[in-house]
C-alpha positions in Angstrom: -43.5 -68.8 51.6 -40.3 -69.6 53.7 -39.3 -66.1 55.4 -35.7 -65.5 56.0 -34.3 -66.1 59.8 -33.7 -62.6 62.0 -29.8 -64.5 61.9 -29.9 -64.3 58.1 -30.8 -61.2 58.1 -28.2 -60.2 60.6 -25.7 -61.8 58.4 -26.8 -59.6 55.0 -26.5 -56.5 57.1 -22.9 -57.2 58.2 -22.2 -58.3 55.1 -23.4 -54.6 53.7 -21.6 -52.7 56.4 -18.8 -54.8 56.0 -18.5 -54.0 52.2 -19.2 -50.8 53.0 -15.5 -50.6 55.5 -13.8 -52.5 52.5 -15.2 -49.4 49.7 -14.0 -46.8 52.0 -10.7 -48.4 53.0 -9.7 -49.1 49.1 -10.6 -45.7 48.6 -8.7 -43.8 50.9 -5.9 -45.9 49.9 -6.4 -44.8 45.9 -6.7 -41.7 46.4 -4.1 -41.0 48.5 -1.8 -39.7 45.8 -3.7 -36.7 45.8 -3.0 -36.2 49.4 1.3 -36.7 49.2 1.7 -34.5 46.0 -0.4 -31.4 48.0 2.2 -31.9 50.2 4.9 -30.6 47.8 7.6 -29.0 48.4 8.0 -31.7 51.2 10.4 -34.4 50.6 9.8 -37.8 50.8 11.7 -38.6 54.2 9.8 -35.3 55.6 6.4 -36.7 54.7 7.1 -40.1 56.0 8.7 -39.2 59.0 5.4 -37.1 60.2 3.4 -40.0 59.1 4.5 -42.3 61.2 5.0 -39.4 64.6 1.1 -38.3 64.1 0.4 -42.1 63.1 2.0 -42.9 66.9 -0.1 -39.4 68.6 -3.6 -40.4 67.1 -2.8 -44.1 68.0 -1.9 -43.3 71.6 -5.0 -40.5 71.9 -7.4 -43.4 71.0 -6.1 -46.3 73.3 -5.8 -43.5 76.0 -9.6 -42.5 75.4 -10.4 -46.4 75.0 -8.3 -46.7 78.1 -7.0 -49.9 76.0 -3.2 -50.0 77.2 -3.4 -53.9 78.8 -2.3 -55.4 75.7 1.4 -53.7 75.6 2.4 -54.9 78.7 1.1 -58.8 77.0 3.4 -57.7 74.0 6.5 -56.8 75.8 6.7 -60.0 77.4 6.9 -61.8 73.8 10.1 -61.5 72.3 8.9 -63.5 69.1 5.9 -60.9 68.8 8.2 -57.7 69.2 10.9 -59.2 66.7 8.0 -60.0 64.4 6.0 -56.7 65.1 9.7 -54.9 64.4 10.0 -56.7 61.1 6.7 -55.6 60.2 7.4 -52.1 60.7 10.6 -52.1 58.7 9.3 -53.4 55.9 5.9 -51.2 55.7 8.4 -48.1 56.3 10.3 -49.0 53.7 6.6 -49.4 51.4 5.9 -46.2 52.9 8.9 -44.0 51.3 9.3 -45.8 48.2 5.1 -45.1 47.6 5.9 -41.1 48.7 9.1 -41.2 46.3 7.0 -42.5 43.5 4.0 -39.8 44.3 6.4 -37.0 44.9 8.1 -37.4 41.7 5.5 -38.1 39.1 5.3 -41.5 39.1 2.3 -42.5 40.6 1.6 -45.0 37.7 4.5 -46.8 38.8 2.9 -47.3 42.3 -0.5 -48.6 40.5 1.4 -51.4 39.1 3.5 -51.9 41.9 -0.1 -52.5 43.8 -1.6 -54.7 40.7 1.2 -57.1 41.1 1.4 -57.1 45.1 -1.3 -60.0 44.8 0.8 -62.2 42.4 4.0 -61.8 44.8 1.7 -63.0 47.8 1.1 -66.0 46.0 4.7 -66.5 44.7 5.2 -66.2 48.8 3.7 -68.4 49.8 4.7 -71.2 47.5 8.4 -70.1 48.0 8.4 -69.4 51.7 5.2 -70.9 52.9 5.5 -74.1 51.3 1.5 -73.6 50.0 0.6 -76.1 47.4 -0.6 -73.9 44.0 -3.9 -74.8 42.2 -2.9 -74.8 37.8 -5.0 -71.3 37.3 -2.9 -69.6 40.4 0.5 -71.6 38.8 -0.5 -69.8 35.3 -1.0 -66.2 37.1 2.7 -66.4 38.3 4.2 -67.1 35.5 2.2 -64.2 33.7 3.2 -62.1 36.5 6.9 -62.9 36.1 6.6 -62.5 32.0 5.2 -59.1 33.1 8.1 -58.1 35.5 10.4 -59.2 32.7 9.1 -57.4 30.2 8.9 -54.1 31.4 12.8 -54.6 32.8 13.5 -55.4 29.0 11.4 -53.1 27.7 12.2 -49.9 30.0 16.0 -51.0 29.5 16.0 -50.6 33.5 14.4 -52.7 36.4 11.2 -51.4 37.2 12.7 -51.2 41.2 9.3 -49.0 42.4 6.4 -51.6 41.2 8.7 -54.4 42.2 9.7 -52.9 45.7 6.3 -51.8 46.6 5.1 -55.1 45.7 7.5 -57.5 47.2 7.7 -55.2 50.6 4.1 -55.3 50.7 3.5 -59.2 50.3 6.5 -59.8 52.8 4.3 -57.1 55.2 1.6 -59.1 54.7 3.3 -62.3 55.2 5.3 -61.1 58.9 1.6 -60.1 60.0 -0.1 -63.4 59.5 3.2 -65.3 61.0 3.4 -63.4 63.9 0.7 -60.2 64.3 -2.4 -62.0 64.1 -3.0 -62.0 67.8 -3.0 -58.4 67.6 -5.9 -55.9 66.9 -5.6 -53.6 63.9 -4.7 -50.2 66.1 -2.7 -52.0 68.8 -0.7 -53.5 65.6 -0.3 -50.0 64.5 0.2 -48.9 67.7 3.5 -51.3 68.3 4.8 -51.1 64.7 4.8 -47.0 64.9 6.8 -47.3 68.1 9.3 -49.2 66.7 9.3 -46.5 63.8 9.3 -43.5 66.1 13.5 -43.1 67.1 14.4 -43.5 63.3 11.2 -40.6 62.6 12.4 -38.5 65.4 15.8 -38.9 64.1 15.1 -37.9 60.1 13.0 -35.0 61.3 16.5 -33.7 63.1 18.0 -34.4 60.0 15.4 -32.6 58.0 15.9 -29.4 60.1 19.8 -29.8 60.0 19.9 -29.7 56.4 17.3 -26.8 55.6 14.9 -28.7 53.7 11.7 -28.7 56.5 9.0 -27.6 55.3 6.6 -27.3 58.5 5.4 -24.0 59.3 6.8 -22.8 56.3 4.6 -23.0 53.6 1.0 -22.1 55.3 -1.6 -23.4 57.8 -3.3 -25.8 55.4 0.1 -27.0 54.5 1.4 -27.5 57.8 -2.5 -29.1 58.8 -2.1 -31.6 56.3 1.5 -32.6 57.8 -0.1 -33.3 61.2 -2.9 -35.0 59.9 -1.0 -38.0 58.0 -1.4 -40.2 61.2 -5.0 -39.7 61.1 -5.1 -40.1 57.4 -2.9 -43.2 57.8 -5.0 -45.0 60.8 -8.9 -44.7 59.5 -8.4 -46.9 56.4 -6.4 -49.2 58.0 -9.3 -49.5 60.9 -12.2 -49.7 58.3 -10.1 -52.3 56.8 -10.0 -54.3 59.9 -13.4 -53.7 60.4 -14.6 -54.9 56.8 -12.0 -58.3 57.1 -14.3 -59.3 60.2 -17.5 -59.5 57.6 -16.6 -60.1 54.3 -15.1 -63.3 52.8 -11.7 -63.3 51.9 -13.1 -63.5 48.2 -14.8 -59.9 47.9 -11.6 -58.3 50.3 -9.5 -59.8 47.2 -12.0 -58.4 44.4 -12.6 -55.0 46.4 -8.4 -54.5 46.8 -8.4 -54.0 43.0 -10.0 -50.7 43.9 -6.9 -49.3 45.0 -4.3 -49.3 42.0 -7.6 -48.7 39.8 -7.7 -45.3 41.6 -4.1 -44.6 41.9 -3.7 -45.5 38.0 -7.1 -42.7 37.6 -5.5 -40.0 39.8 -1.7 -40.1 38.5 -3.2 -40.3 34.7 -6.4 -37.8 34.7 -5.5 -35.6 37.0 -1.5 -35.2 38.1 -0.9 -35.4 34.4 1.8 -38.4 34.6 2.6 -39.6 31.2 2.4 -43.5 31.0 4.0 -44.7 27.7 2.9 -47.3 25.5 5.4 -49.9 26.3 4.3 -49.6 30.5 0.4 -50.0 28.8 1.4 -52.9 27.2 3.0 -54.4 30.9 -0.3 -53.2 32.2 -2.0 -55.5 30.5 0.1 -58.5 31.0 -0.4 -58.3 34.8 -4.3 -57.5 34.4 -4.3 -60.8 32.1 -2.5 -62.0 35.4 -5.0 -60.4 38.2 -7.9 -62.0 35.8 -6.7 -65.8 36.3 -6.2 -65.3 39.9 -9.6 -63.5 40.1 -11.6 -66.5 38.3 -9.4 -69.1 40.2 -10.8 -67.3 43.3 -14.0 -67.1 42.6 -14.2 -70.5 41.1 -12.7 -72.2 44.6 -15.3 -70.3 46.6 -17.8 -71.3 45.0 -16.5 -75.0 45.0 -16.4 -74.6 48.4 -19.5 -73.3 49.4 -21.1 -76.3 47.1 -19.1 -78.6 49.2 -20.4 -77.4 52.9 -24.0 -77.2 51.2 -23.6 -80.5 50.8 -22.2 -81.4 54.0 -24.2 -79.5 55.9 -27.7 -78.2 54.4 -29.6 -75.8 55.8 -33.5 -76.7 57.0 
């Protein structure tokens, strides 16, 4: 009886651990409607602002700890990777607001979809911007996805602006990262996006206080607690996210994302007690019937794959 090689077994564990990061980063991220409506009365702009200060503080205590500062001088010298980097941080501030608008005001099933279709746009990107060739199965989950974004502009009798911004701001996020921010880890990314973030944060905060709507201080310790704590509660999923994408294939991060929506769907339905009618249900489904072909398509290619090297390369 063949007994498996100490590397294989190396490989299983971080393959475990790995899944592991990916659980707890999905999940964070689902259930993080919970955490913006607690923060009521705070306003949207109020709540993002402080995320993205305390974001910038737990960033800086960590690389300061880590004594990890090298890279920034590496970045400042590249103006392609700060343009990038600033591009980056636009458009996941703007993902940011619109995700704390939809929370904020009840609509946290509007966020769900707006995440449920984020995969379908990455695709539609890269055909339309990347110039990637699409397989017929990936072809058919566009078009699905695009019947879907039709139908609930038709059938709401206005365009559905949160699912689609959240979506499309995502996907382009996810886009300016792999053009540009791949030579970047996952906190000194964070790092560098936050401090482009920081002047316009520092300046909304002024102009929370100017117009008598801030909240901190105001409404109790565990209130103003929860304020300062949105950097750390922003930074640890991304960083187990990072840490799962080193050990998992690209085929069980795409599965385990799912997680995400699934939860923020749960949350805003079962227990913030948002009303989801039945023509939303209905585009729901047509974008699950979407996330399904792109899911087999997936796994079908991976597997295709792995035959392939088996082939080309067998093991002992």
């Amino acid at each position: 009886m063949t007994q498996p090689s100490p590397d294989a077994d190396t490989e299983r564990a971080e393959l475990r651990r790995g899944t592991a990061y990916g659980i707890a980063a999905y999940g964070i991220w689902g259930i993080f409607p919970l955490y913006f409506h607690a923060l009521k009365p705070s306003g949207a702009w109020e709540i993002l602002a402080h995320r993205i200060v305390w974001t910038l503080v737990f960033c800086a205590l960590v690389l300061t700890i880590r004594r990890d500062w090298r890279w920034l001088r590496t970045t400042l010298r590249s103006p392609r990777l700060i343009g990038g980097l600033s591009i980056a941080a636009l458009v996941i501030a703007i993902n940011w607001v619109v995700y704390i608008i939809a929370v904020v005001s009840g609509r946290t099933y509007e966020a769900a979809l707006g995440y449920f279709l984020n995969p379908i746009v990455t695709v539609g990107l890269g055909v339309f911007v990347l110039g990637e060739r699409l397989r017929r199965l990936q072809w058919a989950a566009v078009t699905v996805g695009a019947v879907a974004a039709v139908y609930l502009a038709v059938a709401g009798g206005v365009i559905p602006w949160i699912p689609l911004v959240l979506a499309i701001s995502f996907a382009t996020y996810g886009l300016v990262k792999k053009r540009v921010g791949a030579s970047l880890a996952a906190m000194h990314s964070l790092t560098a996006e936050t401090m482009v973030l920081v002047p316009v944060a520092a300046a909304t905060l002024i102009w929370v206080q100017a117009s008598g709507e801030n909240t901190l201080g105001g409404h109790g310790t565990t209130h103003t607690v929860m304020l300062l704590a949105a950097g750390v509660i922003t930074a640890i999923p991304l960083l187990f996210f990072a840490a799962a994408a080193r050990r998992v294939p690209l085929v069980t991060i795409g599965l385990l994302q799912f997680m995400t929506p699934i939860l923020q769907l749960l949350c805003g339905v079962l227990l913030l007690g948002e009303h989801v009618s039945p023509a939303l249900w209905i585009g729901f489904g047509i974008v699950w019937i979407a996330l399904a072909l792109l899911t087999f398509d997936s796994m079908q290619h991976s597997r295709h794959n792995r035959a392939r090297t088996d082939l080309i390369d067998p093991e002992p």
